[in-house]
SEMAR-405477 format. One record per residue: x, y, z of N, C-alpha, C in turn; residue in one letter. Coordinates in steps of 0.1 Angstrom, whole numbers, plus 5000, padded with zeros to 4 digits. Atoms other than C-alpha are relative to their C-alpha. Layout:
% SEMAR-405477
    nu    nv    nw   cau   cav   caw    cu    cv    cw  residuo
     X     Y     Z     X     Y     Z     X     Y     Z        a
...
//
This chain:
% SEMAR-405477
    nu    nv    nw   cau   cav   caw    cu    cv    cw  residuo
  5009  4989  5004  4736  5007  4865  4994  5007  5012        x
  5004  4993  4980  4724  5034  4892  4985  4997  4995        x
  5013  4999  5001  4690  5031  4903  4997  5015  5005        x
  5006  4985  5000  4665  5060  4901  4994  4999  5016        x
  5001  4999  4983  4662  5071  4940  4983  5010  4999        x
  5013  4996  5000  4621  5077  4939  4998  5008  5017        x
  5011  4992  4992  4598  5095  4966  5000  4990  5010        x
  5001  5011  4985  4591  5062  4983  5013  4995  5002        x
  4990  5000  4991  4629  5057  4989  5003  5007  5008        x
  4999  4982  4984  4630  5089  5007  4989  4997  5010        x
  5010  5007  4986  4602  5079  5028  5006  4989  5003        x
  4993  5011  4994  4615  5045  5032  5014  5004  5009        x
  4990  4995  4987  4646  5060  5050  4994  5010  5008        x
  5004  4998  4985  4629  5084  5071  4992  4990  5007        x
  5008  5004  4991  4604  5061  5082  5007  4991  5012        x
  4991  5011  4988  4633  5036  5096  5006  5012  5014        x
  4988  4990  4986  4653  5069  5116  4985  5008  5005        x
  5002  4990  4992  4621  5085  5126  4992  4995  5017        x
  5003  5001  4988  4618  5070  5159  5014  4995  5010        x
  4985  5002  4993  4658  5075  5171  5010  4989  4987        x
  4996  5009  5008  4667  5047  5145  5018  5002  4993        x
  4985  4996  5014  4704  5048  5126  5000  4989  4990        x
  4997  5005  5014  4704  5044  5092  5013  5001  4994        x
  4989  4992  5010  4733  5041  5071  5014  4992  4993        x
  4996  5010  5009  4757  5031  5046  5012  5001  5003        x
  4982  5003  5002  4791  5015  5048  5004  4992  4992        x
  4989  5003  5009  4816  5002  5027  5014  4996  4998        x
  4984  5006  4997  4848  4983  5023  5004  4993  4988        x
  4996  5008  5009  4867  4973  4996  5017  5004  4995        x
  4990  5003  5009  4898  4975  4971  5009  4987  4998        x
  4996  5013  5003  4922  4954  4954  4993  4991  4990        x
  5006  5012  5005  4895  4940  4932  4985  4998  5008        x
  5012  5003  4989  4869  4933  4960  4993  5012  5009        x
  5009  4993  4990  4844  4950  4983  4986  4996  4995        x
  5014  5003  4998  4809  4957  4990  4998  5013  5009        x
  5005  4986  4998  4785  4987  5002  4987  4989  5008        x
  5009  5002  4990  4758  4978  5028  4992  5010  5006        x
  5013  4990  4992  4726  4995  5043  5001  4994  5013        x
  5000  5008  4991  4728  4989  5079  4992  5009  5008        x
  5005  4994  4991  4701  4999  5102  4997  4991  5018        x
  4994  5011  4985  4710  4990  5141  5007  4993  5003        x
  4989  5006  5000  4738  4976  5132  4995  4987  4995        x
  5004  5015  5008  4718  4946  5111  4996  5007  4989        x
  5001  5005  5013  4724  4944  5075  4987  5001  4994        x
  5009  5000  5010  4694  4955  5051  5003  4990  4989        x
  5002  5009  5011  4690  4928  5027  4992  5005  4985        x
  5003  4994  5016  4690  4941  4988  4987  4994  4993        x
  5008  5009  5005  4664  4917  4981  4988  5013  4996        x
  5012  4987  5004  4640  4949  4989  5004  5008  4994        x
  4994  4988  5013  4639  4975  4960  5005  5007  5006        x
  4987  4978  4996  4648  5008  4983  5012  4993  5003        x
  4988  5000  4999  4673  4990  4998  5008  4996  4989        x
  4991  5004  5012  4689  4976  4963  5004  5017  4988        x
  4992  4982  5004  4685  5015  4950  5009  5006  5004        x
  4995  4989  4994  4697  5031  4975  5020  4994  5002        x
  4987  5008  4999  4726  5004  4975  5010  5004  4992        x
  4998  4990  5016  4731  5013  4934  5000  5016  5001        x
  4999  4985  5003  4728  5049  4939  5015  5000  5007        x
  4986  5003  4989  4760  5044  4967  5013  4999  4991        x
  4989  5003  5008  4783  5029  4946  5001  5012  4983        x
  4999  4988  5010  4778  5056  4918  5003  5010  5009        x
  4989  4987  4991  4784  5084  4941  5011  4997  5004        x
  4987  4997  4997  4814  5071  4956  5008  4997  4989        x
  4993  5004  5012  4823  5061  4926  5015  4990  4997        x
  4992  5009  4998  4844  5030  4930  4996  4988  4991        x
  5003  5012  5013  4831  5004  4907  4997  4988  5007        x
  4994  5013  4997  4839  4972  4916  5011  4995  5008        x
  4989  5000  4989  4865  4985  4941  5015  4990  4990        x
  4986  5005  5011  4891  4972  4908  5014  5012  5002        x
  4989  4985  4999  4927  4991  4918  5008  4993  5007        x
  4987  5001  4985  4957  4993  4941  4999  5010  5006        x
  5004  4991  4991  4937  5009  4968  4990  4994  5011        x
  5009  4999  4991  4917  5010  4998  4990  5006  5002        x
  5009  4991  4997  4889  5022  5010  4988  4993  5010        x
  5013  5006  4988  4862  5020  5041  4993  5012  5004        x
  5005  4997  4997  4838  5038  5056  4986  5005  5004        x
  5018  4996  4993  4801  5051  5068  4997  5013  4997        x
  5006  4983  4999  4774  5078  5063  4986  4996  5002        x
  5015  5003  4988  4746  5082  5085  4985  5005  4991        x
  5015  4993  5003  4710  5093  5072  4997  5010  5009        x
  5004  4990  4997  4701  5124  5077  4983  5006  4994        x
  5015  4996  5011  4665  5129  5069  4996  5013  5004        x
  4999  4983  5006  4665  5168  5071  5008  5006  4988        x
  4990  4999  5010  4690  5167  5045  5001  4989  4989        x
  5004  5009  5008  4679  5135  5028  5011  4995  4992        x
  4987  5009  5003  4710  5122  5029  5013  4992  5005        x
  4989  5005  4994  4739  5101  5038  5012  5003  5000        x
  4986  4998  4998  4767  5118  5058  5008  4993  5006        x
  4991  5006  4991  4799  5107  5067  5012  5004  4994        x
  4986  4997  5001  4834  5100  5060  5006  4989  4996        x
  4994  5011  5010  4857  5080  5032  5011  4999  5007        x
  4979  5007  4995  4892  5061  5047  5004  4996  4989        x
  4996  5003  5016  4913  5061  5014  5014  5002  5003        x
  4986  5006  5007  4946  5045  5007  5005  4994  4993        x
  4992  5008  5013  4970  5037  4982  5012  5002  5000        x
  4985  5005  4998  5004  5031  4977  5003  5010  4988        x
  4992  4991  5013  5029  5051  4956  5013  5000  5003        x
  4981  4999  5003  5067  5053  4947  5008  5014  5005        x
  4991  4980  4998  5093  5079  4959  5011  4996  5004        x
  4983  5000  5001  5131  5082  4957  5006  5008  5011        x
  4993  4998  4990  5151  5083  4991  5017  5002  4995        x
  4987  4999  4998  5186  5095  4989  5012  5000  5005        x
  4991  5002  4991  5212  5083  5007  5010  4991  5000        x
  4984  5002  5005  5249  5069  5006  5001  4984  5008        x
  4997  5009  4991  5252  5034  5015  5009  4992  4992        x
  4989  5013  5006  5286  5010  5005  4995  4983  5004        x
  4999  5016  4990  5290  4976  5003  5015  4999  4996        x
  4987  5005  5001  5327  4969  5003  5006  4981  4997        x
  4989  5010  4999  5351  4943  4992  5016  4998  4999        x
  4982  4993  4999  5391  4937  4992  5002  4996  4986        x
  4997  4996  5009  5405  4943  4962  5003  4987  4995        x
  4994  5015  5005  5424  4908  4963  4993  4990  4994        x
  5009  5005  5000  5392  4889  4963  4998  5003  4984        x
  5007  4998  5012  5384  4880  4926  4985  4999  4995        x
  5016  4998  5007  5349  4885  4910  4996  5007  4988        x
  5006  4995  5016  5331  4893  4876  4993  5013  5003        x
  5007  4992  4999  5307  4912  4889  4993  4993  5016        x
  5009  5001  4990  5281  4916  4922  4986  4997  5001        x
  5016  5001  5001  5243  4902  4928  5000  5005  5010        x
  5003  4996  4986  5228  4923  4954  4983  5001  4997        x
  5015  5001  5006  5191  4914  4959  4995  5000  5017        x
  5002  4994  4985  5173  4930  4990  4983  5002  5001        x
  5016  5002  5002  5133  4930  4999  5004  5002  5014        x
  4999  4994  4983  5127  4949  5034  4982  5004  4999        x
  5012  4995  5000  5087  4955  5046  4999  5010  5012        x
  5003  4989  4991  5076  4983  5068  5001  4995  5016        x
  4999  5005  4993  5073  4961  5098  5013  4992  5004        x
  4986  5006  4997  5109  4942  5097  4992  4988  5000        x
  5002  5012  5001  5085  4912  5091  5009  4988  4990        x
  4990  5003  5009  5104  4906  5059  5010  5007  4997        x
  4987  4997  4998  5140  4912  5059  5009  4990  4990        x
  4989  5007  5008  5162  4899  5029  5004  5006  4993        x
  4983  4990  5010  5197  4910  5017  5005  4986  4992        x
  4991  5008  5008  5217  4886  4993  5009  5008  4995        x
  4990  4995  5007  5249  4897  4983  5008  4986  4994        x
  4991  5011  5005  5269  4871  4960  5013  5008  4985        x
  4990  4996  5007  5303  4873  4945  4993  4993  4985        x
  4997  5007  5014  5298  4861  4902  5010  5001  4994        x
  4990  5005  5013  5323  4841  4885  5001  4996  4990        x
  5003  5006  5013  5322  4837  4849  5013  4984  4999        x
  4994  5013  5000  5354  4813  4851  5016  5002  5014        x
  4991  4997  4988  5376  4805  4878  4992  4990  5015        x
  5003  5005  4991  5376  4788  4912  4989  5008  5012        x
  5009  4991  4987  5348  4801  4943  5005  4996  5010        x
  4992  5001  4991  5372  4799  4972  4988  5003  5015        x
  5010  5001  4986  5352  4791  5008  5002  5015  5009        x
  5000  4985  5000  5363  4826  5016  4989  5010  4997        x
  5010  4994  5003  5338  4841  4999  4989  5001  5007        x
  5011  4996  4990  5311  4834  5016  4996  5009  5016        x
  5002  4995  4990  5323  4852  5047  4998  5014  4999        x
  5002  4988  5007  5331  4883  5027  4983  5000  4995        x
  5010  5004  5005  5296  4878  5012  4987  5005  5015        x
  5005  5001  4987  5279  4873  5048  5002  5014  5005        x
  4994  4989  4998  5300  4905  5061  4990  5009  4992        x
  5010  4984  5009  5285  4930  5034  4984  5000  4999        x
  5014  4999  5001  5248  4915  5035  5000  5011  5017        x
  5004  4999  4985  5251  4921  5078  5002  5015  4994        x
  5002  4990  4996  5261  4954  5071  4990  5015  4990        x
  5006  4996  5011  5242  4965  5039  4989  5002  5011        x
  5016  4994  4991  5207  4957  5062  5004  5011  5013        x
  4999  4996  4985  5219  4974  5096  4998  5015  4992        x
  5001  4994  5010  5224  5003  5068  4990  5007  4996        x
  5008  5002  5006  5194  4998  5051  4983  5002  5011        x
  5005  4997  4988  5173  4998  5082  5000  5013  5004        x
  5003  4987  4993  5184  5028  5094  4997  5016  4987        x
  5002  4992  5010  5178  5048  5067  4988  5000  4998        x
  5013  5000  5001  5143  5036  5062  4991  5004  5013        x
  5007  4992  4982  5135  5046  5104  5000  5012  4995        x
  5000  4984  5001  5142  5082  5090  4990  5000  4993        x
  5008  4999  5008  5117  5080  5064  4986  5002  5008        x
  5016  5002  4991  5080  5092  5075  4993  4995  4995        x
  5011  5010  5002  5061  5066  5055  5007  4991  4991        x
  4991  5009  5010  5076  5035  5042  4988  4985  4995        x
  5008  5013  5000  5058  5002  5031  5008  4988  4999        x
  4992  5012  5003  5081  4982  5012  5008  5007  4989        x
  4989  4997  5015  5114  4981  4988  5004  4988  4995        x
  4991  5011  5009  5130  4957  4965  5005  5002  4992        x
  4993  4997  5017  5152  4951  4939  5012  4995  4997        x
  4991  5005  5006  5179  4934  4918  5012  5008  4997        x
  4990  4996  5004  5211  4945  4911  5013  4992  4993        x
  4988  5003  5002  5240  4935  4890  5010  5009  5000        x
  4989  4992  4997  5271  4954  4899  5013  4996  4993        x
  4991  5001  5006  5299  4952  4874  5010  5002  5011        x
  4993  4998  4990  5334  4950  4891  5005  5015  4993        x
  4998  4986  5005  5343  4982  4866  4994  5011  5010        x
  5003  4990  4996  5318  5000  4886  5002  4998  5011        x
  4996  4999  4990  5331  5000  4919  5016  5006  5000        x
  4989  4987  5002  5354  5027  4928  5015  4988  5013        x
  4987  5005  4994  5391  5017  4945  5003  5008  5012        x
  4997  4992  4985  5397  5027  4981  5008  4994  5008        x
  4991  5008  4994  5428  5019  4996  5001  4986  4994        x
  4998  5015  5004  5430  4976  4995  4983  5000  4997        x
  5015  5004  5004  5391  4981  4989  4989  5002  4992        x
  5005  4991  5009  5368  4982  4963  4985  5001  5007        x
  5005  4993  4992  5335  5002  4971  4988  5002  4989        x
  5008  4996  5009  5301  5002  4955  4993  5013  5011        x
  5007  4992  4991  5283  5032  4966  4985  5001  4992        x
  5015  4996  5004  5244  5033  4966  4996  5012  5005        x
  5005  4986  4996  5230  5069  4962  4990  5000  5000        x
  5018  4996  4995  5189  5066  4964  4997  4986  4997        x
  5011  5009  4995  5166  5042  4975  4985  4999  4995        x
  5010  4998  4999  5133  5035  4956  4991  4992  5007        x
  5005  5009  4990  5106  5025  4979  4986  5005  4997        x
  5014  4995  4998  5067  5025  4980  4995  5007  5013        x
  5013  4994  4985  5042  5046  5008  4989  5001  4998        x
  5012  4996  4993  5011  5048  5021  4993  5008  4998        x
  5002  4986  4997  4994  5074  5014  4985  4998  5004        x
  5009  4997  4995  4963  5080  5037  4991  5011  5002        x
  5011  4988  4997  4933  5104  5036  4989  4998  5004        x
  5019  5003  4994  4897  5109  5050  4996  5014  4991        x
  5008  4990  5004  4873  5129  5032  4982  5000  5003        x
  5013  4996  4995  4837  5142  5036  4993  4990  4990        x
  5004  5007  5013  4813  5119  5018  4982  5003  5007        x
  5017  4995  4997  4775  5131  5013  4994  4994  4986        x
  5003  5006  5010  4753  5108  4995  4982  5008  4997        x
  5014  4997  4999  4721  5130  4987  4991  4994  4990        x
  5014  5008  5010  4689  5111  4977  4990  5007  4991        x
  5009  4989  5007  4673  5145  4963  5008  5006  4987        x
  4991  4988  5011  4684  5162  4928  4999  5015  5008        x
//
């Protein structure tokens, strides 16, 4: 619930900035979590006191974050201004979003080689911290010949090298994943090879902005 920003919280902030002082409010949260702080000289106002617990409650209704509940970010500060009787600054706001890359990548195998169908299961993060391809032949009936696995090995190595460079071109990547079962119907015939081709890539980004943030204490 917002508190009502009285007369003596407006004095209560000039009286802290009028001898050089900085007042002012920052904030950090998403995901669920955060918190909003009065900080004057860089030490933490304690809500315990009314202006500072109003002025705390007025904060979080202006920037209007709640509870910081979401798939987002958010940080930053605004100074007191007591000619303007209010706290300027500037919001740091990020969140993630989906978007479809298009681009041609195979994974081959030889024709000889029997299989039902293909599992291709791949999770890459923006950093190259995490990096996993699986490609497996499926046999509904029939022998799995030690072969396989090298074919198998072969198309993960060149799926990521692939997969990699396609995501360097991209100007904001975070992360991708995803399952696939690959029928052997859908794979096209090329020469002794058959030939899945992948045409787009979905992948999450980043999306970062700053904006102006003015928290005024005056109607």
């Amino acid at each position: 619930m917002e508190s009502k920003i009285t007369k003596e919280t407006i004095d209560f902030c000039d009286k802290h900035v009028k001898n050089g002082n900085e007042l002012k409010i920052t904030w950090d949260g998403g995901n669920d979590s955060g918190y909003i702080e009065l900080i004057l000289n860089e030490i933490e106002l304690l809500d315990a006191d009314q202006d500072v617990a109003a002025i705390i409650s007025f904060a979080y209704t202006v920037l209007g974050y709640g509870s910081f509940d979401g798939d987002f970010s958010t940080s930053g500060e605004a100074i007191y201004d007591p000619d303007k009787k209010s706290f300027i600054g500037i919001d740091n706001y990020s969140h993630s979003e989906s978007d479809i890359h298009p681009f041609n990548i195979q994974i081959r195998f030889p024709q000889s080689l029997w299989f039902d169908s293909i599992r291709l299961n791949y999770e890459i993060d923006d950093d190259n911290t995490t990096v996993q391809v699986d490609i497996d032949c499926l046999i509904t009936n029939g022998p799995r010949l030690d072969c396989y696995e090298k074919f198998e090995k072969m198309a993960a190595e060149i799926f990521v090298k692939d997969l990699q460079k396609e995501i360097e071109a991209l100007n904001s990547f975070e992360t991708t994943w995803d399952e696939l079962i690959i029928e052997r119907s859908q794979l096209q015939e090329v020469g002794n090879e058959l030939v899945y081709i992948m045409t787009e890539l979905t992948y999450s980004l980043n999306k970062n902005e700053q904006k102006p943030i003015t928290i005024c204490l005056i109607n």
